[in-house]
C-alpha positions as CSV (number, residue, x, y, z in Angstrom):
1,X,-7.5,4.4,8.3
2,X,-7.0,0.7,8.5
3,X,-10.2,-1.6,7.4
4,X,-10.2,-4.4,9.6
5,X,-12.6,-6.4,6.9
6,X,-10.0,-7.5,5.3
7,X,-7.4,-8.6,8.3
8,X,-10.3,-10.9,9.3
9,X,-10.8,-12.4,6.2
10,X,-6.7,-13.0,6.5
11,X,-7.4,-14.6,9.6
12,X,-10.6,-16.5,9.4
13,X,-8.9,-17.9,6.3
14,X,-6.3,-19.1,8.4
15,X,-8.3,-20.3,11.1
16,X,-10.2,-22.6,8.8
17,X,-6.5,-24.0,7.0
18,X,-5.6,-24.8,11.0
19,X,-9.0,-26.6,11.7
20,X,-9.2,-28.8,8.5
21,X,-5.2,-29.6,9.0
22,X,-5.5,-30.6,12.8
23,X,-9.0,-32.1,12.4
24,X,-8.0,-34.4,9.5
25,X,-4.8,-35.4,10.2
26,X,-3.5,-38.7,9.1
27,X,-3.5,-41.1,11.8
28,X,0.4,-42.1,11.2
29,X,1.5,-38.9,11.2
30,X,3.7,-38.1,14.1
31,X,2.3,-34.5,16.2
32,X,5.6,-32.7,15.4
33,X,5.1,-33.5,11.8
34,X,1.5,-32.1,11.6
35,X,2.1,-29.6,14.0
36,X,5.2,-28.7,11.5
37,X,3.5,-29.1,8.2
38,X,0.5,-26.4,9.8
39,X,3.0,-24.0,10.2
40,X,4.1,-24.2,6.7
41,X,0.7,-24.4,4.7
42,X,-0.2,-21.3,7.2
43,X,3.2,-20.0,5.6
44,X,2.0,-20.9,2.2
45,X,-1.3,-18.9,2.6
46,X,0.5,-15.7,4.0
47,X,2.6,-15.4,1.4
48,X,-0.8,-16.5,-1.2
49,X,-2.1,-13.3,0.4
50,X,0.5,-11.3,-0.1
51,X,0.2,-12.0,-4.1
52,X,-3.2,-11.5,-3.9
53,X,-3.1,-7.9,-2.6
54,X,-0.3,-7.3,-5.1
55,X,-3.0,-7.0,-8.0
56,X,-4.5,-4.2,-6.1
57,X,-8.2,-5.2,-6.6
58,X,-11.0,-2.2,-6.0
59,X,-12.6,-4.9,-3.8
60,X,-9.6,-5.0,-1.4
61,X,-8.9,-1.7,-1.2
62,X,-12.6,-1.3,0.2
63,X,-11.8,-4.4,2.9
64,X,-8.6,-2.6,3.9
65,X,-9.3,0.9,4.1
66,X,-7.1,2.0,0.4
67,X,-4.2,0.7,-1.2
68,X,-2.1,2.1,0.9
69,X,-3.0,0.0,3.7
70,X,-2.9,-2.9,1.2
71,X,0.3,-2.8,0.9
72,X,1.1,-1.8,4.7
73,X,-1.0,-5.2,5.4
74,X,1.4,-7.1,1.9
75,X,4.3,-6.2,3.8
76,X,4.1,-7.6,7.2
77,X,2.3,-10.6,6.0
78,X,5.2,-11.1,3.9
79,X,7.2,-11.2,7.1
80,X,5.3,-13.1,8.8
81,X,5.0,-15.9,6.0
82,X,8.9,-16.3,6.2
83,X,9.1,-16.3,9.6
84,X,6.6,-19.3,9.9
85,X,8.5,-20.9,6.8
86,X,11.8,-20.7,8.8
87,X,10.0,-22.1,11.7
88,X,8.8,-25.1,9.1
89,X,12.1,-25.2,7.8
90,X,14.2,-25.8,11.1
91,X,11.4,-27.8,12.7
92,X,10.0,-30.2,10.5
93,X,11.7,-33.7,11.0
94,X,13.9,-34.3,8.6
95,X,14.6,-38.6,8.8
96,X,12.0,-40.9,7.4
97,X,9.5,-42.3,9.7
98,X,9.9,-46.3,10.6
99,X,8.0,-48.6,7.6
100,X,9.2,-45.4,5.0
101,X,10.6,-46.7,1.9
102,X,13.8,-44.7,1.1
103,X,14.0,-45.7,-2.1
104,X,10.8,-44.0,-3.1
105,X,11.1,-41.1,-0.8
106,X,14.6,-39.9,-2.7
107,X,12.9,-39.5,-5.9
108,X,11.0,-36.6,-4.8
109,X,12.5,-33.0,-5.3
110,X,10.6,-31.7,-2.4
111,X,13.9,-31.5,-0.5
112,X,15.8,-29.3,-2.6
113,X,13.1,-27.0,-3.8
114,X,12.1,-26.2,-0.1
115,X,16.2,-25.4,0.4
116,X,16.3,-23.4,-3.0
117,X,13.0,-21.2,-1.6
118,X,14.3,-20.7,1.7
119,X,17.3,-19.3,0.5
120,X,15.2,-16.7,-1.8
121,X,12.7,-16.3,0.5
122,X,15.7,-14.6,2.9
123,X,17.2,-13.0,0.1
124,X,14.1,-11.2,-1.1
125,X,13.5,-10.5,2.5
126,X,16.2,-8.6,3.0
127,X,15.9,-6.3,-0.1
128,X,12.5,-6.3,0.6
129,X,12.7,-4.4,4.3
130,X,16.1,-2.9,3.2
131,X,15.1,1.2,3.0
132,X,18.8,1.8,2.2
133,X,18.2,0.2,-1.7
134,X,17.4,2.4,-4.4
135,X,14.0,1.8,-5.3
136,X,14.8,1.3,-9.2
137,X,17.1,-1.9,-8.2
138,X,14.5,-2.7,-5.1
139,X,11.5,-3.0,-7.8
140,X,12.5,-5.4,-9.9
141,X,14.5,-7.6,-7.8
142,X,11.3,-7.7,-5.4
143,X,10.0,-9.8,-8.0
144,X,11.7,-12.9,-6.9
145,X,8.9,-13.0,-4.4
146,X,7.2,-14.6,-7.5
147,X,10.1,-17.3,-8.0
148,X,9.9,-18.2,-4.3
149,X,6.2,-18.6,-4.3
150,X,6.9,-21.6,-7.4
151,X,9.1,-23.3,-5.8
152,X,7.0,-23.3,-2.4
153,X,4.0,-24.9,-4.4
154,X,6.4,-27.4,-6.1
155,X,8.3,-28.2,-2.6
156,X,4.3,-28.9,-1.1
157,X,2.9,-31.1,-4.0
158,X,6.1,-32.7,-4.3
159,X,6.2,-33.5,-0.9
160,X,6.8,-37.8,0.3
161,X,2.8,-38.8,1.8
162,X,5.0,-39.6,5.3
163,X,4.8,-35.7,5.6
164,X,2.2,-34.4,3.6
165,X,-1.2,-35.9,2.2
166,X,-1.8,-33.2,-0.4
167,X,-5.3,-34.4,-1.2
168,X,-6.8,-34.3,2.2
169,X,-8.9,-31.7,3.2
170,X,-6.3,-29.1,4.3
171,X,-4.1,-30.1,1.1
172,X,-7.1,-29.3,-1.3
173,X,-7.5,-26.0,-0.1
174,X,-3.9,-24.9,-0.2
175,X,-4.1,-26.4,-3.7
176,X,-6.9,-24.0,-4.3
177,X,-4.7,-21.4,-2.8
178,X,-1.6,-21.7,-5.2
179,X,-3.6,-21.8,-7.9
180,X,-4.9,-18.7,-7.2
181,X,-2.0,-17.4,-6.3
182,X,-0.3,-18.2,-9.3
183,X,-2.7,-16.8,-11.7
184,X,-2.6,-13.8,-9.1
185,X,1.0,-13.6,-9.6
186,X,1.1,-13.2,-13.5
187,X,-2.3,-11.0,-13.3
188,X,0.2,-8.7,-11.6
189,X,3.7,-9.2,-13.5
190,X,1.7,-9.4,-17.2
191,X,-1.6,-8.7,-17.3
192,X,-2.7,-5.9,-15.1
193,X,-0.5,-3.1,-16.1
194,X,-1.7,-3.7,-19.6
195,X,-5.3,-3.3,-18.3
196,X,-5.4,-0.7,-16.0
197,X,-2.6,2.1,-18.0
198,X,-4.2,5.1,-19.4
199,X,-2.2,6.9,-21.8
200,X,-1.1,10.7,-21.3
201,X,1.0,12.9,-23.1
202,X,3.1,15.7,-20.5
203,X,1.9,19.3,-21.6
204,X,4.0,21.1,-19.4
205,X,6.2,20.9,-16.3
206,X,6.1,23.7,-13.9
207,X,9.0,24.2,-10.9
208,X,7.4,25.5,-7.9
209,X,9.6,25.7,-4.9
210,X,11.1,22.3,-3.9
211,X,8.1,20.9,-6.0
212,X,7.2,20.1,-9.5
213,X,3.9,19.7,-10.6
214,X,3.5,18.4,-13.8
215,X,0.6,18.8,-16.6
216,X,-0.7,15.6,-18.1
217,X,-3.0,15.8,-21.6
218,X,-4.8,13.0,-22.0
219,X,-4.6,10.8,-25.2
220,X,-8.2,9.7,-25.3
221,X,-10.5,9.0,-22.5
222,X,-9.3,10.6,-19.0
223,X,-8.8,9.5,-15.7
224,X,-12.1,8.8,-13.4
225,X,-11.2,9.7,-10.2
226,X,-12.3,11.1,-6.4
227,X,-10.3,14.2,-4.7
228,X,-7.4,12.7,-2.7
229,X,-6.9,9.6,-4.8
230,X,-3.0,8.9,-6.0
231,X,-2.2,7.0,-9.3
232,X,1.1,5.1,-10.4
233,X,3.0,7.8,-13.1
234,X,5.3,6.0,-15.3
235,X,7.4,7.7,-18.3
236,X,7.2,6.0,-21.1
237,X,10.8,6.8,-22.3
238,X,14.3,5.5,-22.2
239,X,15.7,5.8,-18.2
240,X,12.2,6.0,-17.0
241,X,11.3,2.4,-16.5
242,X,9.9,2.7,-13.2
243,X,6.3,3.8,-11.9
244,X,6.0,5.9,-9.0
245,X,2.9,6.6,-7.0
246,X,1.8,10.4,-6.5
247,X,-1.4,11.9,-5.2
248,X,-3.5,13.6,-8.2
249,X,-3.3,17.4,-7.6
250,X,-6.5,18.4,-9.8
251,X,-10.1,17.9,-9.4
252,X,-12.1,15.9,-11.4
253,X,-13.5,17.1,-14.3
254,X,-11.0,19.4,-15.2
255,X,-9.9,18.6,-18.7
256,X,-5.7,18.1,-17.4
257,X,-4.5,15.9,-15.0
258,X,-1.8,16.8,-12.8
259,X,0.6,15.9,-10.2
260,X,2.6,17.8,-7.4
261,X,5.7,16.0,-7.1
262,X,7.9,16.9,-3.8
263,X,11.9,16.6,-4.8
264,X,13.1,13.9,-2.6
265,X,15.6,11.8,-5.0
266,X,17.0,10.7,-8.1
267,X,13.5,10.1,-10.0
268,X,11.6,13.2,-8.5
269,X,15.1,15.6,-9.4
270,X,15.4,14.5,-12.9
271,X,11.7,14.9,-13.6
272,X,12.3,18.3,-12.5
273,X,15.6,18.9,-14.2
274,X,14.9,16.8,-17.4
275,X,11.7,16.5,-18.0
276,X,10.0,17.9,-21.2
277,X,7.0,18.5,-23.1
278,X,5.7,15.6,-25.8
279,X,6.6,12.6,-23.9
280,X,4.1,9.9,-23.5
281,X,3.2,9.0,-20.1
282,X,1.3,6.0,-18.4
283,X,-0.8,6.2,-15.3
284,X,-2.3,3.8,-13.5
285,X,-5.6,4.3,-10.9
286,X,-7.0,5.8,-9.4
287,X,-6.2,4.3,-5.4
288,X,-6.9,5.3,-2.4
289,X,-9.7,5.8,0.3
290,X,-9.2,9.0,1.6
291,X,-12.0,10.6,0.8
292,X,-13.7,13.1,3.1
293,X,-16.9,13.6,1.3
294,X,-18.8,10.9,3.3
295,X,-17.1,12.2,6.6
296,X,-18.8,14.6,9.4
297,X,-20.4,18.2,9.0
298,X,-17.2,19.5,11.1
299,X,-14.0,18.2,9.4
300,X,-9.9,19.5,10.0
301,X,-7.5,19.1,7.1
302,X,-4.1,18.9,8.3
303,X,-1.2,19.1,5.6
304,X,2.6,19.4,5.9
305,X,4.6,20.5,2.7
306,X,3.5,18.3,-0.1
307,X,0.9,17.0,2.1
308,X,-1.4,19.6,0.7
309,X,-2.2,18.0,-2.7
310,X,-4.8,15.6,-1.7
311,X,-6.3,18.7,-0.1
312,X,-5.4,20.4,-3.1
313,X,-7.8,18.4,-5.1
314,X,-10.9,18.5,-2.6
315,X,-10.5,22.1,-2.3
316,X,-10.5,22.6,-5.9
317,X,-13.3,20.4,-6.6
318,X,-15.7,21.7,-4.2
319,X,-19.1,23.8,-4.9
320,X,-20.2,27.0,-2.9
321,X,-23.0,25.0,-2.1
322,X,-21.1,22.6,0.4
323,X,-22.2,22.0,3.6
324,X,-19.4,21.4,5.6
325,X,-17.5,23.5,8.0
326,X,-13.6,23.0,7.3
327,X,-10.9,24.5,9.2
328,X,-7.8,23.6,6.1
329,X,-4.3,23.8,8.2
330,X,-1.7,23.8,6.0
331,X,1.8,23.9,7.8
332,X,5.3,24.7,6.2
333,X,8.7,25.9,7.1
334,X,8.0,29.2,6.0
335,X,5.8,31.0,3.0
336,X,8.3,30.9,0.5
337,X,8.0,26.8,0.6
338,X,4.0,27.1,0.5
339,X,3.4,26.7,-2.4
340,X,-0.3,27.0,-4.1
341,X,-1.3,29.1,-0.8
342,X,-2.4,31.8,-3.2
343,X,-4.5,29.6,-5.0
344,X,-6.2,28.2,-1.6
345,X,-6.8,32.0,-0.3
346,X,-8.4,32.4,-3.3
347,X,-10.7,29.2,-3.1
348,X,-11.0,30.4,0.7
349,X,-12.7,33.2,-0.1
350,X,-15.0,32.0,-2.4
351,X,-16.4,29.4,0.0
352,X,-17.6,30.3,3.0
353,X,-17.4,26.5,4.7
354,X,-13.5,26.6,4.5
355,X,-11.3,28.4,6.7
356,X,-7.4,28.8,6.2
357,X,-5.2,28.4,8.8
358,X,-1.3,29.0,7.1
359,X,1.2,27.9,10.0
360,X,4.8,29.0,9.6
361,X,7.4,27.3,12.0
362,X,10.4,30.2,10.7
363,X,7.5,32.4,12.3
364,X,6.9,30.3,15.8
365,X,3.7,28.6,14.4
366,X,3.2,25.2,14.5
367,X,0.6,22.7,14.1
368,X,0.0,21.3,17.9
369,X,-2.8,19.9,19.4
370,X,-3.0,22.5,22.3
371,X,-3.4,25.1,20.2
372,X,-6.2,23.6,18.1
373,X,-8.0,23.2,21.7
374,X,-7.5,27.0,22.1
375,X,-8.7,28.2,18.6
376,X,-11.0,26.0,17.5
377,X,-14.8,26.8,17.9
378,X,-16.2,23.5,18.8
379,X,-14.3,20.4,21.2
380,X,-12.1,18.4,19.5
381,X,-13.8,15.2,19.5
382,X,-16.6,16.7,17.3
383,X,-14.5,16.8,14.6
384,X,-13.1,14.6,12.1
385,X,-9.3,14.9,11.2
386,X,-7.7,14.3,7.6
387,X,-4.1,14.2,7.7
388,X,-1.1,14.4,5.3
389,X,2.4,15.0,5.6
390,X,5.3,14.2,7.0
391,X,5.1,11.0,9.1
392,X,6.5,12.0,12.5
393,X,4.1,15.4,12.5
394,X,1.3,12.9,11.3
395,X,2.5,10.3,14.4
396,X,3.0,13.3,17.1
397,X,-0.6,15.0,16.3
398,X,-2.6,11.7,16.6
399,X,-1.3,10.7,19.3
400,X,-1.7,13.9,21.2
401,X,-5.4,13.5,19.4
402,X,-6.0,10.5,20.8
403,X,-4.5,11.6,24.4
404,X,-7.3,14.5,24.0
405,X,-10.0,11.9,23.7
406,X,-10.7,12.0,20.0
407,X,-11.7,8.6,19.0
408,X,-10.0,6.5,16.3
409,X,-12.0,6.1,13.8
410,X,-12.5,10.1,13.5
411,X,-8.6,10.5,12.3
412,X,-8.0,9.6,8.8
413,X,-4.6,9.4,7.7
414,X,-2.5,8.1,4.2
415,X,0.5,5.5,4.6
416,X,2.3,6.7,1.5
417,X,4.6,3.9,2.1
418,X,5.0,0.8,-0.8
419,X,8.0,-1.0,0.3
């Protein structure tokens, strides 16, 4: 679920760029020029954001609710930073005041760099919110984010003092801003996947029925992680290059790591098809707030198709001992495509919190909200729901959820979405 820590921060940050712009405003500064010139620092600070989240801090993760959300929150402030550029762009006045000295004013590059990072800025939009782009072209061409966020700095402090006075209150803190940004920036392109990869070698890779789960041994120290947490996997081999996020299928402690990966495309297929024992492997993490240890006594797992390995995890890692009184629904086409449910009858028997509810729709059964009402012992609002799978069952049950009077904050879902 969605923090709203960190969306106030966003927007308390912006509040106090609009307050120190308007209340310090040079007197000879025309009202369409400041008005103008807020809407581009606020611009300037969106997209300053939007680095910032890119390093995936531990800190923001807590503020937002997981990196998931992070990067739900990276993306539309990304939109709305070039939509208040473009606003900037087309509104900002663009003949010299009376008294301005052209001569002086022409020297500047301001001009040019704001036109060269307009005309990025649209183009990385657009490959940016484009789902039709293959996301081995998508990731590194996203980059140029970076080389529109340069030459925005350079077209601000480059800027003639009849629009801008840089070192006025306003103009100091979006200095602070870019420099933050900046170091933000190559934190994320150089430095943090250098920091944060933990080396693997793939022991074996198992088909399972339109899923591969793969083994990871690890080369030294292993991964310290909580059940339902996702790392970035990257192959460290030649047509690999890419890292793609996947929920971690074990629990911790065990002395493998491993990952269910559904076969959706290109990357998913050939890891299936060509993947092989003895390559080195890179993985990045552990992310991710959806943890359902802190939760209520009563809790629901939902999961649809690969949905089930966060649950897989939790399930695996949990103690007869535990307290809690969990109904685990795990809903799939039909029980050919369900995979591990012998394994979870199995862990269902030897805890007697967890109940397992299989749902097959080739057999009429699906996971509905009415008849959760029916079977469940308790009302629904005294439970807590954790949910993964597909995004329109995901969509369809909270709403009914919500229709039913369960509050918000009691449904807990992932946004396995990063572009």
């Amino acid at each position: 679920m969605l923090k709203r820590h960190g969306i106030f921060a966003i927007i308390g940050l912006i509040a106090l760029f609009a307050v120190l712009h308007l209340g310090f405003a040079p007197e000879d500064h025309s009202s369409r020029t400041t008005g103008t010139t807020l809407l581009g620092g606020i611009a300037f600070l969106l997209m300053t954001c939007s680095i910032v989240l890119s390093t995936r801090a531990p800190m923001f993760e807590d503020w937002f609710g997981g990196l998931d959300r992070m990067y739900q929150v990276h993306r539309i402030v990304g939109v709305l930073a070039a939509l208040f550029a473009l606003v900037h762009f087309f509104g900002v006045p663009k003949a010299l005041p009376d008294g301005a000295d052209p001569a002086v004013n022409v020297l500047v590059p301001s001009a040019p760099l704001g036109m060269l990072s307009l005309i990025f800025l649209v183009i990385g939009l657009f490959i940016a919110l484009n789902r039709k782009i293959r996301y081995s072209f998508w990731r590194p061409t996203h980059k140029i984010m970076g080389l529109v966020y340069i030459l925005v700095f350079g077209h601000f402090f480059t800027a003639p003092p009849v629009f801008v006075a840089q070192f006025s209150p306003s103009g100091l803190m979006l200095l602070a801003a870019g420099i933050v940004g900046i170091l933000s920036m190559l934190y994320s392109v150089f430095g943090m996947n250098r920091r944060t990869a933990v080396p693997f070698n793939i022991e074996a890779v198992n088909p399972l029925e339109r899923a591969t789960e793969v083994v990871l041994k690890p080369a030294g120290q292993s991964l310290d992680f909580k059940p339902g947490q996702f790392a970035f996997v990257e192959i460290d081999a030649k047509g690999w290059s890419e890292p793609h996020p996947f929920t971690i299928s074990s629990a911790p402690g065990e002395d493998r790591l491993r990952f269910t990966m559904k076969v959706l495309g290109d990357w998913t297929r050939k890891v299936r098809e060509e993947l092989q024992p003895g390559v080195d492997v890179k993985v990045r993490g552990p992310y991710g707030r959806f943890d359902a240890s802190n939760a209520g006594d009563k809790q629901i797992w939902l999961a649809g198709g690969i949905g089930l390995t966060p649950f897989l995890s939790k399930i695996r890692a949990m103690e007869p001992d535990d307290k809690r009184q969990i109904h685990l629904v795990y809903a799939a086409r039909e029980a050919q495509e369900a995979i591990f449910l012998d394994e979870l009858k199995v862990h269902a028997g030897r805890l007697s919190n967890v109940t397992l509810v299989p749902l097959f729709s080739d057999e009429g059964n699906f996971a509905r909200v009415d008849m959760m009402k029916q079977k469940l012992p308790d009302p629904l609002d005294s439970y807590e729901y954790f949910m993964c799978g597909p995004k329109p069952m995901v969509d369809g049950i909270m709403k009914d959820l919500k229709a039913e009077g369960v509050p918000r904050h009691k449904i807990h879902t992932e946004a396995f979405e990063f572009r």
